[in-house]
N, C-alpha and C positions, 0 to 999 in steps of 0.2 A: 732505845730500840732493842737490846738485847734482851730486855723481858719481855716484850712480843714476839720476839722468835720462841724464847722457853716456852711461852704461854700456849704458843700455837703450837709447838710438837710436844707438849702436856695435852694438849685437848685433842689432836691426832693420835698420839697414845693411848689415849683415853678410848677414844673412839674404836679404833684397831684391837684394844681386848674388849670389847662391847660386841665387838662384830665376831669375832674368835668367841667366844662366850656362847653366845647366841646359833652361833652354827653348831654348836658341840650342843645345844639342845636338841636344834632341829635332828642333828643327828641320832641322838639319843632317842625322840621324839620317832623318827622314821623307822629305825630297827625296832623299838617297840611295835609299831603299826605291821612291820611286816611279819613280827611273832602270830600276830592277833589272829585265831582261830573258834569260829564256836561252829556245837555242835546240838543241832536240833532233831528229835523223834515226833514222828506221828502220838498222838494218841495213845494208839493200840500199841506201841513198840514197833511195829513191825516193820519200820524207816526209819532211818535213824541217816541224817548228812552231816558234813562237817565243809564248812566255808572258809578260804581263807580269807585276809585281810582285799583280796580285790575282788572278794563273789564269787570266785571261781569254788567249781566243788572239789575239796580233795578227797574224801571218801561219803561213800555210798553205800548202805548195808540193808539186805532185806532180810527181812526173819524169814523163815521158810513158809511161816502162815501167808506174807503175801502173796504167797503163788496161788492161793485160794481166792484171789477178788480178779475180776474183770479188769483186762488190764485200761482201760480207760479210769477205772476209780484210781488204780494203782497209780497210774500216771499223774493224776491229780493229788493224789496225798504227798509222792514224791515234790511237786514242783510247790503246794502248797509246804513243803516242809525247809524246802529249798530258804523261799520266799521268807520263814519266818527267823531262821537262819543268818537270811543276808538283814533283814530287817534291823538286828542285834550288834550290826557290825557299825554305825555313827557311833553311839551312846560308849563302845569301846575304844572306838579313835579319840571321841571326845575327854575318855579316864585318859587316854595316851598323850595327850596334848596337855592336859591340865597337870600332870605328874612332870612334864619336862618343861614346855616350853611355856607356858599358860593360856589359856583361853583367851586373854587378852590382844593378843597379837593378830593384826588383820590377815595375815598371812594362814593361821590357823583357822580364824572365824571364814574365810573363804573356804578351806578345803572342808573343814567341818560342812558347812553349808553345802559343796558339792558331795560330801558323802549321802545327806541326807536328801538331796534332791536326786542322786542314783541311786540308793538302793530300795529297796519298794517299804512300804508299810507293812507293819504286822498282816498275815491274811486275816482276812473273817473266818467267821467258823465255817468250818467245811461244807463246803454247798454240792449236791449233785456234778457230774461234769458237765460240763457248757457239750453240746452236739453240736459239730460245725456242719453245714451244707452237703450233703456229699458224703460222709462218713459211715461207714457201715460198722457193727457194731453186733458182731456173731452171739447167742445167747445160748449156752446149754445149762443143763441139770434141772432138776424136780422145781429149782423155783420159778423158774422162767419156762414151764414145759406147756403154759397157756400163751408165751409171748411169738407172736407171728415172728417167722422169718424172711426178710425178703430178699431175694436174690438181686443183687447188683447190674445195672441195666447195664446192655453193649452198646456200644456205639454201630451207628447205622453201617453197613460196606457200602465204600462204593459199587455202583455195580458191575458187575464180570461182562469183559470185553471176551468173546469166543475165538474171533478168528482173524486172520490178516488182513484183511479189508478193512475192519475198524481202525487199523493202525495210524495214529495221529503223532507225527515229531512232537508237539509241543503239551499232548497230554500226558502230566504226569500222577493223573489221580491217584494210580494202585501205589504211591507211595515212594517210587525208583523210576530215574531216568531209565536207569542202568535195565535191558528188558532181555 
């Protein structure tokens, strides 16, 4: 009987620097993750982001050429750059996980897999901006000096009550009980 007791707290030792072992990867394995920063440019230079390891942006830089585009294109170069940015951040979780803990371990292939199903795909190449419903979209200078302007519509008023006789408690069209 006495060699089943050694044997079991040989294989409970065992165990216990297995499990020690393993945590000082993931460890190792986390603080690398939270190093991980990349940093993507437009094209043209003129955007240039920088993502940390959760998407978030930590810097933002515009060359001073961008103040020359419409800022709708701007805003899409931005978000496409954004995008291609975070896109880049699996493929460095996945070097982060394969240098410490290995890619084998279910625990990794799940988060690998949640990386890659959060953060978006490379963009395609730069498309026009998408025009949502409703968006107006001011145009000056000599290239757009054939492009119509259209003044943004108002909203109908209700129409103007003149004098105390109209007075109704419970209409509060113009907006305010308070009269």
């Amino acid at each position: 009987m006495p060699d089943d007791i050694s044997a079991t707290e040989r294989m409970v030792r065992e165990w216990q620097e297995r499990a020690t072992e393993k945590a000082e990867k993931f460890g190792r394995m986390q603080a690398q993750i939270e190093q991980i920063s990349v940093t993507e440019s437009s094209r043209d230079g003129a955007v240039r982001v920088t993502v940390g390891s959760s998407g978030m942006i930590e810097d933002l830089m515009l060359a001073e050429s961008a103040g020359n585009r419409p800022m709708a294109k701007l805003a899409g170069e931005i978000m496409r750059t954004v995008q291609l940015a975070q896109s880049k951040l699996p493929e460095r979780m996945q070097e982060a996980a394969a240098s410490t803990v290995g890619e084998g371990d279910e625990a990794v292939r799940h988060m690998l897999g949640q990386a890659k199903r959060f953060f978006p795909e490379p963009p395609e190449e730069a498309e026009e901006p998408s025009r949502h419903p409703g968006a107006q979209e001011r145009r000056s200078g000599p290239e757009d000096a054939g492009a119509q302007q259209r003044e943004p519509s108002r909203p109908a008023r209700p129409p103007h009550r003149s004098g105390p006789d109209d007075f109704d408690d419970e209409d509060f069209s113009r907006g305010s009980f308070l009269r």
